[in-house]
N, C-alpha and C positions, 0 to 999 in steps of 0.2 A: 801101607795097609798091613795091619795087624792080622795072620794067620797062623793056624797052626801047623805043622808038619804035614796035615793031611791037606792042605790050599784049605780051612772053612776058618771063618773069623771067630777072633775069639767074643766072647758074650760080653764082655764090658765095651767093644766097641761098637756091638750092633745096639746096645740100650745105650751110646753116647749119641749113636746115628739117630735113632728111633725120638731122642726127646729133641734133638734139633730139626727134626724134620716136623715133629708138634708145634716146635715154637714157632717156623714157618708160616704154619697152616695159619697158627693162634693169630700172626702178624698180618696176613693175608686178609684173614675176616675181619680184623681191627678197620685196616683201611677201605676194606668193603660198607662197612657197619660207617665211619665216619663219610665216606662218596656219598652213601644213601643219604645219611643226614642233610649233607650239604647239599643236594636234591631239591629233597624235600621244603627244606627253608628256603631254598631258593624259588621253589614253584608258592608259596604259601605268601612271600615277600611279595610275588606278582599278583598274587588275588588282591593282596590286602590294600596293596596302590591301585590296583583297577575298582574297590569299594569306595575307597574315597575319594577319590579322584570322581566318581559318579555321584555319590553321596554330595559331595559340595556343589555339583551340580544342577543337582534335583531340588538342594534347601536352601539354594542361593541363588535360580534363576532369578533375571529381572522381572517386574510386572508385564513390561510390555510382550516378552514371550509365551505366559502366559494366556494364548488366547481361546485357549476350550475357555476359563472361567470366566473373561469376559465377553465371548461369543454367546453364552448359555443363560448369563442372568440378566436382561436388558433390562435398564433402568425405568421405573415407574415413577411418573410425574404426577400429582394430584391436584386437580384445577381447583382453586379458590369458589368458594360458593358469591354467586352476584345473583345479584336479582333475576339480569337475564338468564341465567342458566339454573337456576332453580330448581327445575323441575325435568330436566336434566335425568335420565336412568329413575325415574320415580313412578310408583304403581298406586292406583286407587282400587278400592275393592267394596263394595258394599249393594245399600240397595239402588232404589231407582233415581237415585238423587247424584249417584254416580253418573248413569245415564245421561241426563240431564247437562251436568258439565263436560263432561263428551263432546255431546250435540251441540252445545253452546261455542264448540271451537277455538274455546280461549285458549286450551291449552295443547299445543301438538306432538308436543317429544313428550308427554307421557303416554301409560299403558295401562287401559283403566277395563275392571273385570266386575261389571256392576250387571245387575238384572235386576226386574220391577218384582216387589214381593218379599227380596234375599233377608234372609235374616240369618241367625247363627245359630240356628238347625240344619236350616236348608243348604249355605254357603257349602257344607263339608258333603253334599249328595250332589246338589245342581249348577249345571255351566254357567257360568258367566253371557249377557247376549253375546250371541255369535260364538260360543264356545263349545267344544265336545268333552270336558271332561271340569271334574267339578272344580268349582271357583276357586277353594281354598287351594287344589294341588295345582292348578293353572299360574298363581301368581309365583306358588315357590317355582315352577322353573327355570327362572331368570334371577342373576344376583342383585338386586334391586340398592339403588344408595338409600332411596325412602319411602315407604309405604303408608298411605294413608288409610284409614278403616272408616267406613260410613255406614255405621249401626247402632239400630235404638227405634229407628222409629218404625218400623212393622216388629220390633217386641213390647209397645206399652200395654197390650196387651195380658204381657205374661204376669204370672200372678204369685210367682217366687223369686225377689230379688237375686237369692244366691244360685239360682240356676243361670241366670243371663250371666252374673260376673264371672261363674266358671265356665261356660261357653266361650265366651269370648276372651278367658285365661286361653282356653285350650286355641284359639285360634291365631292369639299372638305367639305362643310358642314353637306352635307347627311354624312360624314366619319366620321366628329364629334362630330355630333349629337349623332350616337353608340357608340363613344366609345370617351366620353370624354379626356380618357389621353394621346390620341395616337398622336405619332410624325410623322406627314406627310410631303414629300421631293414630292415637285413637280422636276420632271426631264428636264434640257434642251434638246432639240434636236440637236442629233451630226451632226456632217458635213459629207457629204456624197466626192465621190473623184472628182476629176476634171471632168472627162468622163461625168458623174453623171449629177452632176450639168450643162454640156454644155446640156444635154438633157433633161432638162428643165421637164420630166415626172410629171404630175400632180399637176407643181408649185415646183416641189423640186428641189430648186436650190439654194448655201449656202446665195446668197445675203436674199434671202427669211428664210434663218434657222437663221440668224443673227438678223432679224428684227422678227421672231414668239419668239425667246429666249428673248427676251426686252420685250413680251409682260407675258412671264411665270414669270419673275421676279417680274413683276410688280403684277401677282397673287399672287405669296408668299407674298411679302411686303402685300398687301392690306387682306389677310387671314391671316397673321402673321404666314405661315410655314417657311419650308427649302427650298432653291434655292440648287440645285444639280447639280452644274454646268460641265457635264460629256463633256462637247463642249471641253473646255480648257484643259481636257486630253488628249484629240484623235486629235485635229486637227494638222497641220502641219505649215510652216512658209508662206504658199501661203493660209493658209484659207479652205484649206482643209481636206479632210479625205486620208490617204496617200494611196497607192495604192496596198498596201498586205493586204489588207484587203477583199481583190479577192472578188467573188460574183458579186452578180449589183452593187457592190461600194456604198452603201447603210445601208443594213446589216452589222452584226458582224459576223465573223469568232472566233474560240475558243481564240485566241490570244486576241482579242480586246473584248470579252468578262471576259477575265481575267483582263484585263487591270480596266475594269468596273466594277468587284467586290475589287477589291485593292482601285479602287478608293473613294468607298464609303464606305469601313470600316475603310479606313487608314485616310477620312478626317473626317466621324462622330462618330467615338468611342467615343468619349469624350463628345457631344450631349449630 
């Protein structure tokens, strides 16, 4: 050790002392500074195999593990249209001619929302028989595969074509509006019998059921349904409704109600 006379060191070896003891430190946090590194990469190396290591897991299970997604979307099968099943989820709505096939019991799996009178003012106020609440919001509660409409004949009456066919727009679209997939058949209005029609009752008379069926047609086209043309079933070679059809000559009898379920499964099956 470098001293002087009096034992204190001399000053060039306390600043030899003083930068080796810097270079120490300097070395000290070198190897600090690289531990930490090698830390750090070491912890960051273990995330990033625990991410994919999970990652190829989550994007490469098999289907069959997978069972939230096929527990949640059970598959939907859609039964072939047949004769027998026809009518099958299918709704009637109209006036008393509804009724009438009801009672006649031809058909049983349908749901039919008919009153004597209905016409399409009344439909969007008054229930259906046997109903509490009005006809037209009665049938949308149910998602229907086909609805039929049976109106015209309590409006030969009316005295402005373009009111009945926007009526009856408005009534098909309140149908579709709930139930988007649903095939709706507006019905023509059949011929009534010669007697009938000479008595003229309320405007029903065939010259009049001839020219309200021109105007249902031109509903279907214009709403893009089905024209259900039951006139051309039942009528006879004078135009009218033949005369075994007893009653007011008006109505259907169980006979010409059969005639009108054959009719419309044997010409829309295929629909």
């Amino acid at each position: 050790m470098r001293t002087y006379g009096n034992g204190k060191r001399s000053g060039r070896y306390i600043s030899e002392e003083m930068s080796y003891r810097a270079k120490r430190r300097a070395r000290r946090r070198r190897r600090r500074q690289i531990r930490d590194r090698v830390i750090v990469c070491f912890i960051l190396a273990l995330l990033a195999g625990g991410l994919c290591f999970g990652g190829y897991h989550l994007f490469h299970r098999k289907p069959a593990e997978d069972t939230v997604a096929t527990a949640s979307v059970p598959a939907i099968t859609k039964e072939p249209d047949t004769k027998e099943n026809f009518f099958q989820n299918t709704a009637f709505i109209g006036n008393s001619f509804v009724n009438d096939l009801e009672d006649s019991g031809l058909i049983k799996e349908a749901d039919f929302f008919g009153r004597v009178g209905l016409n399409l003012d009344s439909v969007m106020e008054l229930p259906a028989r046997n109903g509490d609440i009005p006809a037209a919001d009665a049938v949308c509660q149910k998602q229907y595969k086909r609805v039929f409409m049976v109106f015209g004949e309590n409006e030969l009456g009316w005295r402005e074509p373009e009111v009945f066919v926007s009526k009856y727009s408005d009534l098909i679209q309140k149908v579709k509006a709930s139930m988007p997939d649903v095939k709706i058949y507006v019905q023509s209005v059949t011929p009534v019998t010669a007697k009938a029609s000479e008595n003229a009752r309320f405007g029903v008379t065939n010259e009049n059921i001839v020219d309200i069926n021109g105007l249902i047609r031109r509903v279907a086209e214009e709403n893009q349904v089905y024209y259900a043309d039951l006139h051309s079933a039942v009528v006879n070679e004078y135009g009218c409704l033949p005369d075994d059809v007893g009653g007011d000559g008006v109505h259907f009898n169980q006979k010409y109600c059969q005639i009108w379920v054959d009719y419309l499964r044997d010409t829309f099956t295929e629909e």
